[in-house]
C-alpha positions in Angstrom: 13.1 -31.6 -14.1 10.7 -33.5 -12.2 10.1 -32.0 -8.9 8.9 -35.1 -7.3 11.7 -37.0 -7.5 15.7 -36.3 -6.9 18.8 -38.4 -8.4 21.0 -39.1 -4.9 24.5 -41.7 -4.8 23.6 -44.3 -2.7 25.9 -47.7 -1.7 23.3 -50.8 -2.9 24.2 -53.5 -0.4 23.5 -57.2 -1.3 24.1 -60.5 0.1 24.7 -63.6 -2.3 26.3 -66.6 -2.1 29.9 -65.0 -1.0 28.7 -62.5 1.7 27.6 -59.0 1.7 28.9 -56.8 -1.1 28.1 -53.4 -1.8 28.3 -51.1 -5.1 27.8 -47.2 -5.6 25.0 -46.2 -7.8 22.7 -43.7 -8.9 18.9 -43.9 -7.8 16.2 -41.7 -7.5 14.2 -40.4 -4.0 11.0 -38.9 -3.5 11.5 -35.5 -3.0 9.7 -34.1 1.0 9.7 -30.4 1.7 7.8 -28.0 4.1 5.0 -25.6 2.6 3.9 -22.7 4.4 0.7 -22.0 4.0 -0.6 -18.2 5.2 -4.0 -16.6 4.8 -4.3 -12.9 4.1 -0.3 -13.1 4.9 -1.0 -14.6 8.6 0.8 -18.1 9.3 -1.4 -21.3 9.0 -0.3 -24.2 8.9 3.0 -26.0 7.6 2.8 -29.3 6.1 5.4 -31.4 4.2 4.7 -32.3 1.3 6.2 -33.4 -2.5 6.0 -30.1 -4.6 4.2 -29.7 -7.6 0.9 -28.6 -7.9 0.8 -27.0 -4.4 -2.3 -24.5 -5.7 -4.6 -27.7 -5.7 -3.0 -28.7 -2.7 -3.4 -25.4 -0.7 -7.5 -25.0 -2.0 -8.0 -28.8 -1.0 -6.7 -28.7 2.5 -8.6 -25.4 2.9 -11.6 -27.0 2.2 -11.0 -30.1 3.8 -10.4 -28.7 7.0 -13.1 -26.3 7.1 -11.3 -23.2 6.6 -13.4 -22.2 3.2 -16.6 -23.6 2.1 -16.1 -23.5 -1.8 -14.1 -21.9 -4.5 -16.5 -18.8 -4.3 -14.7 -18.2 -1.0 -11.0 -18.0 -3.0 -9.6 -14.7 -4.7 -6.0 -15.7 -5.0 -3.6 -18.2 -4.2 -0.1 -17.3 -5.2 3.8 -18.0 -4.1 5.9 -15.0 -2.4 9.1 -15.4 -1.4 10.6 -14.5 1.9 14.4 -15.1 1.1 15.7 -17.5 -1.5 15.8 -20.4 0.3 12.3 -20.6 0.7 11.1 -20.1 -2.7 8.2 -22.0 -3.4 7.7 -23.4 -0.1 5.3 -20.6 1.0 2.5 -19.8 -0.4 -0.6 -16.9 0.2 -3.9 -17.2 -0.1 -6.5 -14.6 -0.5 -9.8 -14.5 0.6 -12.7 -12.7 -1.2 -14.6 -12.2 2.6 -11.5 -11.8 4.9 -13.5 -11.3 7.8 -15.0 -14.9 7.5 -11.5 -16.4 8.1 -11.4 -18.6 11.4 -8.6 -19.7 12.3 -10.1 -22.4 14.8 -12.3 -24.3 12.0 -8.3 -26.4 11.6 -9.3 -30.2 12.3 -6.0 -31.4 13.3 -2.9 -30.4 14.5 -1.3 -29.3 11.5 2.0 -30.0 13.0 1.3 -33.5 13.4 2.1 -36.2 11.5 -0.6 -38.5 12.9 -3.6 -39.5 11.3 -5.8 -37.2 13.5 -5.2 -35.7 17.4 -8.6 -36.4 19.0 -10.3 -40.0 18.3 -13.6 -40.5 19.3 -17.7 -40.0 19.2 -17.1 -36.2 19.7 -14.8 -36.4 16.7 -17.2 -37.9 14.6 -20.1 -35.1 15.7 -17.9 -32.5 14.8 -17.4 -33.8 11.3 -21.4 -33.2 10.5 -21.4 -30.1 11.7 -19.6 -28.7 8.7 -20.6 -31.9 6.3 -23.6 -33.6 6.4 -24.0 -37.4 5.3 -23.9 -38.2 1.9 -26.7 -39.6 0.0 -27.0 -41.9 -3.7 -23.8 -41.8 -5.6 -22.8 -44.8 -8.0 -23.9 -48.1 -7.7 -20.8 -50.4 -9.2 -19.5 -53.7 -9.5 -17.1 -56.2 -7.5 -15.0 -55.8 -10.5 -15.1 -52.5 -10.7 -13.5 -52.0 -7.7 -11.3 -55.2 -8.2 -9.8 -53.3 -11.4 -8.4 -50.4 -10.0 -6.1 -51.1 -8.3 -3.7 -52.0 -11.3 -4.9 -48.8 -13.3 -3.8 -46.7 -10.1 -0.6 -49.0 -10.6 0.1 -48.0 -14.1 -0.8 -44.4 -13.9 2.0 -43.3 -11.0 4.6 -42.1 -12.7 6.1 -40.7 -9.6 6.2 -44.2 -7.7 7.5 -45.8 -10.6 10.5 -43.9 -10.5 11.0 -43.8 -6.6 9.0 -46.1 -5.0 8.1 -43.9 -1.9 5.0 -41.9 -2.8 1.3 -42.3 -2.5 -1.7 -41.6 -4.6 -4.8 -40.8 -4.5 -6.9 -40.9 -7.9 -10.4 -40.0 -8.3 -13.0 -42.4 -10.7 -16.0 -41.7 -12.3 -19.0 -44.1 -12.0 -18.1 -45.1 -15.3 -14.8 -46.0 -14.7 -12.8 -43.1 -16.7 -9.8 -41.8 -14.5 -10.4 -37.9 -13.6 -7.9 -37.4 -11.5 -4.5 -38.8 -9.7 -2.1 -37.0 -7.5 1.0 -38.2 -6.0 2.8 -37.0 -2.5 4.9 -38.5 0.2 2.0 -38.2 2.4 -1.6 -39.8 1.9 -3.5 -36.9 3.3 -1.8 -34.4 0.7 -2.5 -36.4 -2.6 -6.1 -36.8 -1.5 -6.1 -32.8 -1.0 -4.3 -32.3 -4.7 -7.2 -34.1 -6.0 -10.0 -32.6 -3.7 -7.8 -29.1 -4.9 -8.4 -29.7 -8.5 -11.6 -30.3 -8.0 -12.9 -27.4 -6.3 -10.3 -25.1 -8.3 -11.9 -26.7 -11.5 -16.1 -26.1 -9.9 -16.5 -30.0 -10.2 -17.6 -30.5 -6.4 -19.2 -32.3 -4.6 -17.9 -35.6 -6.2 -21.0 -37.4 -5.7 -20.9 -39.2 -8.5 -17.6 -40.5 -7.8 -15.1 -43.2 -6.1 -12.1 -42.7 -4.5 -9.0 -44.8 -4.7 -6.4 -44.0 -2.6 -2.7 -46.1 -2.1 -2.2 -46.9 1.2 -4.1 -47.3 4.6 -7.2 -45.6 5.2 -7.3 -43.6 8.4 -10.4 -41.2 10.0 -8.5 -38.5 8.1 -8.6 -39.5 4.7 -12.7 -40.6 5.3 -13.1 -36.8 6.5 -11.1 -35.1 3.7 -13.7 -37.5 1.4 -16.9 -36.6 2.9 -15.9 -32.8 3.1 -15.7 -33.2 -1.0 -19.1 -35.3 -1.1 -17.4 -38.4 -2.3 -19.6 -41.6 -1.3 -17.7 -44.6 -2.4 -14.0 -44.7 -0.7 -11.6 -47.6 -1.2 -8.5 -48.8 0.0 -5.0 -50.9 -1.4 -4.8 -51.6 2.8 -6.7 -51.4 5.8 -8.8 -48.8 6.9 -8.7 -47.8 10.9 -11.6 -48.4 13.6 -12.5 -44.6 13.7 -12.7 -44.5 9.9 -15.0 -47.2 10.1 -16.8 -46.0 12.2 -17.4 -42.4 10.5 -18.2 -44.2 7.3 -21.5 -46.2 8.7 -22.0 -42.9 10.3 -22.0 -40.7 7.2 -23.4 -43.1 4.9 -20.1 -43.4 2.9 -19.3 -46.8 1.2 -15.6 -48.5 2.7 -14.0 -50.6 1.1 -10.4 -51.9 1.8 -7.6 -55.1 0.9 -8.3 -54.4 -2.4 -6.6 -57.2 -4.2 -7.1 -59.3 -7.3 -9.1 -61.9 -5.5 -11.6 -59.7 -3.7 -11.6 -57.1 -1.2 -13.6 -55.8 2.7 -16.6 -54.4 2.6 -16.7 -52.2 5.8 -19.5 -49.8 5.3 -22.2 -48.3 2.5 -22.2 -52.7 0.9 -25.2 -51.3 -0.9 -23.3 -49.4 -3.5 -21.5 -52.9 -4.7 -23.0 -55.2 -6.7 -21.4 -58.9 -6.3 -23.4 -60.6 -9.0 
């Protein structure tokens, strides 16, 4: 069974030439539940999330949001159950240092469901003190980046059955497709795939691009420079503060990826046009 997804009866309601009618059907939903995440058994963070692969998900928000520095830092990460109900939806993880947790590394509110809870300069200067600017990193083409969007199309599964997740799928500068991760919510696909990574020793992705499915925010530019990737690109728009911390950190931005072009918002020296 796919935990993504979840079969539901639902009434279909249409309106054609004789009114509205309406017939009961089967359909399948995108499946959003909370996971706990503690450290050394103390609370964290709760974030909803689609389950499946919740180990990448766990190391890749840890990382993004300061709370380790690399996989060296792990020991375990592992489900308990407190009660049957919630079964999966908590999980533990284990530090090799204890003492070096800190508690007050978190970047956001973790409760929150906005892109980030304090915009501004200071936000920015923050980022760099835990991830400096990225440097090189593939040079590719306007087609390149044209083409990936339908290749993200084909390879999400999860959104082809429901049509309510997001993805974010990792590129190498030659084009092959490392990695893709689906989840209701933006900022935990791009952490499955930052997970992977760091669970698999393959960071920083400098030599990578990142394609993610929906709109860009300061979040999702943060999450990528905390994982070293320098070339980020967008199906939609990206925000102002995104933006801005992508000139900043020397990341290349691009967004409106379509069939007949795209924006070029930051790092335009990474794209070749000829």
């Amino acid at each position: 069974m796919n935990p993504a997804a979840r079969e539901i009866d639902l009434l279909r309601c249409r309106l054609g030439e004789g009114g509205w009618s309406a017939d009961a059907r089967g359909d399948f939903v995108a499946v959003e539940e909370p996971l706990e995440i503690r450290v050394e058994g103390r609370g964290l963070a709760v974030v909803m999330r689609t389950p499946g692969h919740d180990r990448e998900l766990v190391a890749g928000f840890l990382l993004t949001e300061g709370i380790i520095r690399s996989a060296a830092d792990l020991f375990d990460i592992s489900p308990c159950a407190d009660g049957a109900e919630n079964r999966g939806n908590v999980i533990d993880v284990f530090l090799r240092d204890p003492g070096s947790l800190c508690l007050e590394r978190l970047t956001r509110h973790v409760f929150s469901a906005s892109s980030c809870g304090i915009c501004g300069k200071s936000t920015i200067e923050s980022v760099f003190l835990s991830c400096p600017p990225v440097v090189g990193g593939p040079v590719v083409t306007a087609d390149f980046l044209r083409g990936l969007p339908p290749r993200l199309r084909e390879a999400q599964t999860g959104f082809e059955r429901t049509g309510g997740l997001h993805a974010s799928a990792i590129f190498g500068g030659d084009g092959s497709l490392r990695c893709l991760r689906e989840d209701a919510g933006r900022h935990n696909a791009l952490d499955k795939v930052i997970g992977r990574s760091l669970l698999d020793g393959g960071l920083p992705l400098s030599d990578c691009v990142l394609l993610v499915s929906g709109r860009i925010s300061f979040e999702l530019m943060q999450k990528a420079l905390a994982a070293g990737i320098p070339v980020v690109a967008g199906i939609s728009a990206p925000s102002s503060l995104a933006i801005d911390l992508a000139r900043e950190s020397g990341q290349t931005l691009a967004g409106f990826l379509r069939e007949g072009g795209f924006n070029l918002y930051a790092g335009a020296g990474r794209v070749l046009l000829d």
